[in-house]
C-alpha positions in Angstrom: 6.2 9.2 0.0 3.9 6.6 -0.6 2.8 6.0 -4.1 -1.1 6.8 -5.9 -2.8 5.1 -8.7 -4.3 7.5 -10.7 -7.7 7.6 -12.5 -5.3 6.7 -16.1 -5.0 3.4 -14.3 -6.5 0.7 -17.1 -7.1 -1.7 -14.8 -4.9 -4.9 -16.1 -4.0 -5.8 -12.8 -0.1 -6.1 -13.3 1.0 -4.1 -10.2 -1.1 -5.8 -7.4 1.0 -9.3 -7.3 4.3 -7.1 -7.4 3.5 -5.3 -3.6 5.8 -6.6 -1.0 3.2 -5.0 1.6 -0.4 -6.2 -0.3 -1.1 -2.5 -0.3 -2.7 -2.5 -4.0 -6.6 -3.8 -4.6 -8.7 -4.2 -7.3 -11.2 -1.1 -7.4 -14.2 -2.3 -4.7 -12.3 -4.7 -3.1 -12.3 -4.8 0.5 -8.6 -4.5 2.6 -7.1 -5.6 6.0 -4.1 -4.2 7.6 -3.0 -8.3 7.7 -3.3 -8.9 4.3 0.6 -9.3 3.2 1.8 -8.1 6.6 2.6 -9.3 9.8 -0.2 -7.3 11.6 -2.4 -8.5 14.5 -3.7 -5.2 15.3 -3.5 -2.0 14.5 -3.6 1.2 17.0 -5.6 3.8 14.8 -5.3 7.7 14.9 -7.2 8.9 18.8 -6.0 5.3 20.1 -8.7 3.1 18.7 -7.3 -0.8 18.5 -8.4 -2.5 15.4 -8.4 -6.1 14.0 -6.2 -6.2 11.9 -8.2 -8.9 10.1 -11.1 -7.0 9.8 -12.2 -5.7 6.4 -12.1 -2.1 5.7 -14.0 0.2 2.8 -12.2 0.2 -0.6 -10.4 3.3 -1.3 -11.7 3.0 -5.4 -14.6 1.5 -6.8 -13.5 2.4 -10.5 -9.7 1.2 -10.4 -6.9 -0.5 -8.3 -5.8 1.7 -5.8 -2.8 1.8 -3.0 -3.1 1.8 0.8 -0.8 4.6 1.7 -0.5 3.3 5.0 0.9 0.1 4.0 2.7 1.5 0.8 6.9 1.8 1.6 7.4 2.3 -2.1 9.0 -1.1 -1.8 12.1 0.2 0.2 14.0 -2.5 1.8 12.2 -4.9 -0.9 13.5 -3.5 -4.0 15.5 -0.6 -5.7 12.4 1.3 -7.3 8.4 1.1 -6.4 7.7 -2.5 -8.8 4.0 -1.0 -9.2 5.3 1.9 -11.2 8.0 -0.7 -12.5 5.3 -2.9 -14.6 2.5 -0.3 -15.4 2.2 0.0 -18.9 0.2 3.4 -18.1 2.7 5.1 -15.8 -0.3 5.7 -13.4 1.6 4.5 -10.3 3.2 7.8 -9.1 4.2 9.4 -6.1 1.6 10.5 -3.7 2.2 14.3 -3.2 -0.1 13.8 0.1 2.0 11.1 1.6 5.6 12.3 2.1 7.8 10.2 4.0 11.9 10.2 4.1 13.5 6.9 3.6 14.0 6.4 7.3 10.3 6.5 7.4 9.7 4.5 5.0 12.4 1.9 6.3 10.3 1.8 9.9 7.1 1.2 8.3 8.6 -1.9 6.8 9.6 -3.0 9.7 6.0 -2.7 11.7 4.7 -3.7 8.6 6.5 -7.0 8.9 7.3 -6.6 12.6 10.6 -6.7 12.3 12.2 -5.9 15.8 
């Protein structure tokens, strides 16, 4: 499952330069799908192609937050999700909406970073 940031999140920024996928913003900063990947496009949900350059809507205004499409909870990358490794909160948990096995996790690396 990917990981959450919850609203206990202080905001000190320590987690964001640990992703291996640039999956974690600042609260009201913009994302792309290409930001930390090796993304061109992206083939959304109904077959829409985006690019994957282009901005999309911050997920938080208030706090950091986590792209649970980009998040693998650092599998492949490292033995444990680093975000929830350097949070001197413990606000970086697992995301109870985003279950995924390791398998899945494991492929999502590998488009993340196209890795064929």
């Amino acid at each position: 499952m990917a990981i959450i940031i919850t609203d206990e999140c202080i905001n000190c920024g320590a987690c964001e330069p640990e992703c291996p996928n640039t999956a974690i913003y600042e609260g009201g900063e913009e994302w792309t799908w290409a930001g930390g990947t090796g993304l061109e496009e992206v083939e959304m949900e109904g077959g829409m192609v985006t690019d994957a350059q282009e901005n999309q809507e911050p997920i938080s205004d208030e706090f950091y937050y986590i792209v649970s499409a980009k998040c693998t909870e650092c599998m492949g990358f490292h033995e444990e999700p680093q975000c929830a490794a350097v949070c001197p909160v413990d606000c970086c948990i697992p995301d109870p909406d985003y279950e995924e096995t390791e398998e899945e996790l494991l492929a999502k690396k590998e488009w993340l970073h196209i890795e064929v």
